[in-house]
N, C-alpha and C positions, 0 to 999 in steps of 0.2 A: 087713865085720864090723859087726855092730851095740855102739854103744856107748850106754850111761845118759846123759841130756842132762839138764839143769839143771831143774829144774820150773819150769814158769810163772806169772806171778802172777792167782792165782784169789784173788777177794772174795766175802765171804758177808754174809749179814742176817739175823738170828733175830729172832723175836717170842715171846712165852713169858708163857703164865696158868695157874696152877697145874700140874700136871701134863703140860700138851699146851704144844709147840713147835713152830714149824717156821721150816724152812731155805731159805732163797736162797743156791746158789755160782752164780757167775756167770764164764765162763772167754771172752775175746774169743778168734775163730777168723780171721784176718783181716779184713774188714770184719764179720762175723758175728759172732751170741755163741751162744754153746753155756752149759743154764742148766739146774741143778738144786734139783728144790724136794720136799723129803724131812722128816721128819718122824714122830717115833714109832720103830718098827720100820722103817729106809729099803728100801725096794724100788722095783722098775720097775715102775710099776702102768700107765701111760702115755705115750707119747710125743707130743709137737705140733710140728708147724711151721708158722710163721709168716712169712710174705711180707708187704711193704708195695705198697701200691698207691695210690699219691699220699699224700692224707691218713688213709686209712685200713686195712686191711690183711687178709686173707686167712688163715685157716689150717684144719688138716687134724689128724686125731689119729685114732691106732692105739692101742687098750686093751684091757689083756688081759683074759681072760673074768673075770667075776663081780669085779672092781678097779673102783675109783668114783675113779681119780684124772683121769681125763678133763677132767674141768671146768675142774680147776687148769691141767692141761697145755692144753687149749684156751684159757682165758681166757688165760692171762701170755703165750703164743706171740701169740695176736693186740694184745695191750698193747704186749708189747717191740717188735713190729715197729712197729705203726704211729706210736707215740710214738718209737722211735727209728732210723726206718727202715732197717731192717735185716731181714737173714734170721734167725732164730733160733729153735734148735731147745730144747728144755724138754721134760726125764724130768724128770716126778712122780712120787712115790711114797712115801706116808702111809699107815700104821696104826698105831693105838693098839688096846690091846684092850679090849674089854668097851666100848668108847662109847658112851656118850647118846647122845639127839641134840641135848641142849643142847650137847655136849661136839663134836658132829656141826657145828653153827651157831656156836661158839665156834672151831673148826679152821679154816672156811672165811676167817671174821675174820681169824685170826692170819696165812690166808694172805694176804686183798688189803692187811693193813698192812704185810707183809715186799713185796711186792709195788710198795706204793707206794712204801714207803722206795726202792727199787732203781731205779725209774724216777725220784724225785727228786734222788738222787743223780748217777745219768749226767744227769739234764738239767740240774741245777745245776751241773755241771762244762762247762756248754757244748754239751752231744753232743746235745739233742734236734734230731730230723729231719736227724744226720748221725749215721752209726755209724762214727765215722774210727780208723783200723788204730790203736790203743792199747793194748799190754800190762797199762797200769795202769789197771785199769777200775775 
């Protein structure tokens, strides 16, 4: 019989300029992390993963037709892994409507400062280039 189990603990990071936001959760899978970065309207625009290979790391992205979140889910899978070697899998998925493309160049921003905030934080806490089994990420 299936029963409800306790949730687990997922961290986030937002960045935010006027109008436009976006989101980093961040949920450890055993040595892995599993990572979501949303935004606007959230949807699944992309999927990445990310493998490390010594010091720097490997990754692969599935994106649905006519979606631009590609980049994000490519860049931060190969970020996360190689800065914190580990496997780690990142759904994008960002829309705002009617955007610039200032508003276009001002999203991508918000995403490598949420971005960096999340890798300073795991490696301020000691984790870079080990991704050790820790609920409290």
């Amino acid at each position: 019989m299936a029963r409800q189990c306790q949730e687990e603990v997922e961290r986030h990071w937002v960045s935010s300029s006027g109008r436009l936001a976006v989101e980093l959760r961040a949920r450890q899978i055993g040595k892995d992390l599993l990572v979501l970065i949303t935004g606007g309207e959230p949807h699944i625009g992309a999927v990445g993963v990310g493998c490390p290979l010594g010091v720097r790391a490997s990754a692969s992205v599935i994106s649905l037709p006519e979606h631009r979140d590609d980049r994000m889910a490519h860049k931060a899978a190969e970020r996360i892994s190689s800065t914190l070697n580990c496997t780690c899998t990142v759904v994008a998925g960002v829309h705002f409507d009617d955007i610039t493309p200032e508003e276009i160049r001002e999203t991508m921003r918000l995403f490598e400062e949420v971005l960096e905030a999340f890798l300073k934080a795991r490696t301020m806490a000691g984790e870079s280039r080990i991704c050790a089994e820790d609920p409290h990420i």
